[in-house]
C-alpha positions as CSV (number, residue, x, y, z in Angstrom):
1,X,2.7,-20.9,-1.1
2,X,5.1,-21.1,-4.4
3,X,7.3,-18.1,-4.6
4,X,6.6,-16.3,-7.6
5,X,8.8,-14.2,-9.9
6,X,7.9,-10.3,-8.8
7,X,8.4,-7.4,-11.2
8,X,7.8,-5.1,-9.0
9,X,10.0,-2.8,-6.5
10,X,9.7,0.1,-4.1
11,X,9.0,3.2,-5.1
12,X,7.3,2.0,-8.4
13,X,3.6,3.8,-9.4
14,X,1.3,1.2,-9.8
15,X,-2.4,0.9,-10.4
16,X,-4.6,-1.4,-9.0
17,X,-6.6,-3.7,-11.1
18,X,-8.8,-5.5,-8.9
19,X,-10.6,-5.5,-5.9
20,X,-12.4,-2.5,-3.9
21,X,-9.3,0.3,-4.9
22,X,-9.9,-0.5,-8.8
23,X,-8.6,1.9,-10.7
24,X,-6.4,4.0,-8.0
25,X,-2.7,5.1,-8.5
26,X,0.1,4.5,-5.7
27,X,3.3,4.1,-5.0
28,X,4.9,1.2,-3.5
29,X,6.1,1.5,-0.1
30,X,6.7,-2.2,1.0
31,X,7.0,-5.2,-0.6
32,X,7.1,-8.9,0.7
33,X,8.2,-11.3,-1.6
34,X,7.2,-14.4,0.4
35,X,3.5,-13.9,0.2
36,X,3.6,-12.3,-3.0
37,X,1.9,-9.0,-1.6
38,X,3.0,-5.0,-1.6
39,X,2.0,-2.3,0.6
40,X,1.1,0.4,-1.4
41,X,0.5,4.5,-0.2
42,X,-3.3,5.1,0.6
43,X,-4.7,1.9,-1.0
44,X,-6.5,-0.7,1.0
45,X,-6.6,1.1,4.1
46,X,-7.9,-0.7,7.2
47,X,-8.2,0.4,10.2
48,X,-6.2,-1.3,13.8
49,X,-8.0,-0.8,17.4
50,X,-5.2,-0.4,19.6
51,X,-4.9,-0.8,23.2
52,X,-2.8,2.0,25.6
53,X,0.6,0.8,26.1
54,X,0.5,2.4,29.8
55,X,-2.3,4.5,32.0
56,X,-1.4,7.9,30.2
57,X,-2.1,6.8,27.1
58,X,-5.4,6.4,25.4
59,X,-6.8,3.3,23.1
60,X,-7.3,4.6,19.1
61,X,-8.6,3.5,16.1
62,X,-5.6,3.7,13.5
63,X,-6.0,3.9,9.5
64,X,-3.1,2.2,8.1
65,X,-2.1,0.3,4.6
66,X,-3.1,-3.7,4.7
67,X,-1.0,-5.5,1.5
68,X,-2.3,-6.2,-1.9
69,X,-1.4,-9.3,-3.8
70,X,0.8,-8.3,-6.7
71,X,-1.6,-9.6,-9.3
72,X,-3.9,-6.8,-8.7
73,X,-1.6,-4.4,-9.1
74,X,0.1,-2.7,-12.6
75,X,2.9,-1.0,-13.0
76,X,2.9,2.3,-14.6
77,X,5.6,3.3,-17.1
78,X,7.5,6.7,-16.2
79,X,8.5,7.2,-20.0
80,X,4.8,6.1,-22.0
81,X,2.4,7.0,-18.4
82,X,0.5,3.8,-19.0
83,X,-0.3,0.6,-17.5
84,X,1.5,-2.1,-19.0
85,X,3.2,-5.6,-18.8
86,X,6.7,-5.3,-17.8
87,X,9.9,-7.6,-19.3
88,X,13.5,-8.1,-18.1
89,X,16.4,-8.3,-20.8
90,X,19.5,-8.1,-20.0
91,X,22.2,-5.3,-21.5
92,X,25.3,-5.9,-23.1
93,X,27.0,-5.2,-19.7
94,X,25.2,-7.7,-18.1
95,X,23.2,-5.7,-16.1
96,X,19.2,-7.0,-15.8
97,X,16.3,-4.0,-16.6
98,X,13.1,-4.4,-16.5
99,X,11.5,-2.6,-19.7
100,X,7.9,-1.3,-20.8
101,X,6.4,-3.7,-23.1
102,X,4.5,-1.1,-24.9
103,X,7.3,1.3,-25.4
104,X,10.1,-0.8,-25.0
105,X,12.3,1.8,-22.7
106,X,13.5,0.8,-19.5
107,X,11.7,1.8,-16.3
108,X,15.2,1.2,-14.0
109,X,15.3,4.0,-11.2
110,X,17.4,6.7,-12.2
């Protein structure tokens, strides 16, 4: 699978766009560049059977977050609070942002 170029990072609020979650807000916990996917807080939850590791122990059903392609997720600007595409430029000190492309600020962590 081709390695695409990702624009988004941890700890960015993004919406989701697609699929059975459509229209939800979360933040990014994960993200795996490789496959293109994020793991994002209480969005696509499925849930894992899991055996006892020894005889104390009891088998469980456990909810957890299954990845979301990146193309079904939007990032949400902190300075305008709306969906939008995102850009990179980079400053005079050669350091690369990514920016808001309906406000134009940058949406760098602080």
């Amino acid at each position: 699978m081709a390695k695409g170029r990702n624009y988004l990072k941890a700890d960015d609020q993004v919406e989701v766009i697609a699929g059975k979650d459509k229209g939800r807000v979360g933040k990014i916990l994960k993200i795996f560049p490789a496959e293109n996917k994020a793991t994002v807080e209480r969005i696509n939850m499925i849930k894992r059977h899991t055996k006892p590791r020894d005889a104390s122990q009891q088998g469980q059903i456990v909810e957890r977050e299954a990845p979301i392609h990146v193309s079904n997720l939007q990032l949400i600007c902190p300075e305008c609070a709306q969906t939008g595409r995102v850009g990179r430029k980079v400053l005079e000190d050669g350091t690369k942002v990514r920016f808001c492309k309906k406000c134009g600020e940058s949406i760098e962590s602080k």
